[in-house]
N, C-alpha and C positions, 0 to 999 in steps of 0.2 A: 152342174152339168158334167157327167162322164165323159170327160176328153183329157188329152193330158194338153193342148192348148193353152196360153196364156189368155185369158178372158172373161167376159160379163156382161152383162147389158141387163136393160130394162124396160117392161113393156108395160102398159095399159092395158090391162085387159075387159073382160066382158061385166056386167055387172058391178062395176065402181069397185073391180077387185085387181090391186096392182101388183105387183112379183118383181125381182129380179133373179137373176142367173147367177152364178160364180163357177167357170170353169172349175171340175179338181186341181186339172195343173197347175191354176193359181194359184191355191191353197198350198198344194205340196209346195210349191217354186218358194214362198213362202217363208214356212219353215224351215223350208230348207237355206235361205239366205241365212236367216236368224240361228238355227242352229250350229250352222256351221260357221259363224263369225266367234259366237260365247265358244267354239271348240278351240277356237287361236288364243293361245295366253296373249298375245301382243292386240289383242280387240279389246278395249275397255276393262282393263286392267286392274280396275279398282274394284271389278262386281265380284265376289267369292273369291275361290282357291285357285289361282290361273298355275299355280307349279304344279296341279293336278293335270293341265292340258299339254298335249303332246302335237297336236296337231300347227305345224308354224305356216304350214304352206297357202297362195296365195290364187286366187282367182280371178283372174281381168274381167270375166265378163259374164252375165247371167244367161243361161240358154234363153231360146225362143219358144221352149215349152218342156215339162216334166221331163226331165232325163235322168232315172235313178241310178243309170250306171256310172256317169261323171260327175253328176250333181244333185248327192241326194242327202235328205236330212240327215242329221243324226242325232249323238245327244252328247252333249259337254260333258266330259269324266265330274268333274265338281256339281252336286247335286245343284248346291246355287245359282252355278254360271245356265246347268240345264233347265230348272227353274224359271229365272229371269230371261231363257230364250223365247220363251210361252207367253211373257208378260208383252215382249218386241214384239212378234208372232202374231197376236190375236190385236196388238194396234196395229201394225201392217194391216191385217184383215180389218179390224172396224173402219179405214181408212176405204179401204175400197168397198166393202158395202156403201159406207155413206155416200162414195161419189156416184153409186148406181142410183141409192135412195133419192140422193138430190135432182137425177135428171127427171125425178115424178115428182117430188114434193115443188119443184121450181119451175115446171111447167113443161120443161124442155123436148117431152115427147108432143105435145101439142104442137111446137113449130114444126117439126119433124113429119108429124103424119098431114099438117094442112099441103107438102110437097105431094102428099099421093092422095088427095083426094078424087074420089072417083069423077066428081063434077069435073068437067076440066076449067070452068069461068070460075071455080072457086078456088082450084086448084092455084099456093104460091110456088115462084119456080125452086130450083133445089138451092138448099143452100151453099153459103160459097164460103170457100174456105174460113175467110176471118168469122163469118158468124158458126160455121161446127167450130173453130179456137174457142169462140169466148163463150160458147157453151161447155165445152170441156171445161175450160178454166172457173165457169161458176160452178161445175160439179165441183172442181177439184176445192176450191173453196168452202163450198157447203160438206165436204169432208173434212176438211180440217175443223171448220167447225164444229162438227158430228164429234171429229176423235176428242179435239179437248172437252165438250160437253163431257166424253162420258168418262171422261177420266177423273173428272174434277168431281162425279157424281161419286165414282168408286173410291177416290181421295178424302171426301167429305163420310164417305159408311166405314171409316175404319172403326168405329168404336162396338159399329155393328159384324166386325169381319176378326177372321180367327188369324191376324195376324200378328201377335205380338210373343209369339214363341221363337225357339231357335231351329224350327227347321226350317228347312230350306226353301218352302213356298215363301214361308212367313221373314225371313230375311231376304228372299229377292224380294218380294212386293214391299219392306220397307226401304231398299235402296230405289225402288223405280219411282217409289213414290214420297221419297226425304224431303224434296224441298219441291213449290211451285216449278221453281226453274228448271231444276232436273227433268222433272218430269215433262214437261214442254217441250227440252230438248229429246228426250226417246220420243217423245210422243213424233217430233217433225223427221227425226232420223229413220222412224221405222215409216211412218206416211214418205219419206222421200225417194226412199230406195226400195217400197212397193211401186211405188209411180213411175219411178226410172224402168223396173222390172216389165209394164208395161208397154213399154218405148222400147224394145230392146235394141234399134236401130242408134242408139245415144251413146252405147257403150262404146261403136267405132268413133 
């Protein structure tokens, strides 16, 4: 969706064919956390060449929507560290499709539209706070789910994937994905701090 807005959703729609949305600004906001953290030698230290990076300075808080003049992508000097931003980047992004996917795969527009049903004897009342929480939180669930499925899917194709040279794709993608546990850890850092980015009220 062409906005520069933080956001997403998901609808039902006509003919048992379902969608969601992805703001742009999410996308950008995005990359641009991830790239500009691989730009600070002092952010995870151990991925590539961090004496390539010059960039030390610090950010308190995510905007509340695409701002390229204070806060925009860029690209790590170290091809590596720019590489491995790509890899955080698109789990950031699988993290938030999957929590749109899950509000259709797990029912959740269904509670949702029986509040607006045109009948009004069939009509349930609106939801109330704790039940929109614990539907967020099984999206956010069935994302997490979503991200490690597919990580474990891309982990288990390595013998089918052109990763075993020394460029710079091919050495970020074997440090993202050295050991189960590492990767579990990017995988919940980058799902963490897309999620928080959504919440932008959290960072006060």
């Amino acid at each position: 969706v062409n906005t520069a807005a933080i956001g997403g959703f998901a609808c039902v729609g006509e003919e048992d064919i379902d969608f969601i949305g992805i703001h742009f600004g999410t996308i950008s906001l995005v990359s641009a956390i991830f790239t500009r953290m691989l730009s600070n030698p002092n952010i995870l230290p151990g991925v590539g060449d961090t004496s390539l990076e010059s960039n030390a300075g610090y950010t308190h808080f995510i905007p509340a929507q695409e701002d390229l003049a204070l806060f925009s992508p860029c690209r790590p000097a170290c091809p590596v560290r720019s590489a491995f931003s790509k890899h955080l980047t698109l789990t950031g992004l699988d993290f938030i499709f999957g929590h749109e996917i899950t509000h259709i795969t797990n029912g959740h527009l269904g509670a949702i539209n029986q509040t607006r049903h045109p009948d009004q004897e069939k009509r349930r009342p609106a939801l109330s706070p704790l039940e929109n929480q614990a539907i967020e939180l099984d999206a956010d669930i069935g994302a997490t789910q979503w991200t490690l499925m597919y990580t474990e899917r891309v982990s288990n194709s390595r013998s089918k994937l052109p990763v075993e040279g020394f460029d710079p794709l091919s050495i970020s993608w074997r440090e993202f994905y050295a050991t189960e546990l590492k990767t579990v850890g990017f995988c919940f850092m980058a799902s963490y701090l897309s999620l928080r980015m959504l919440s932008p009220d959290y960072w006060n």
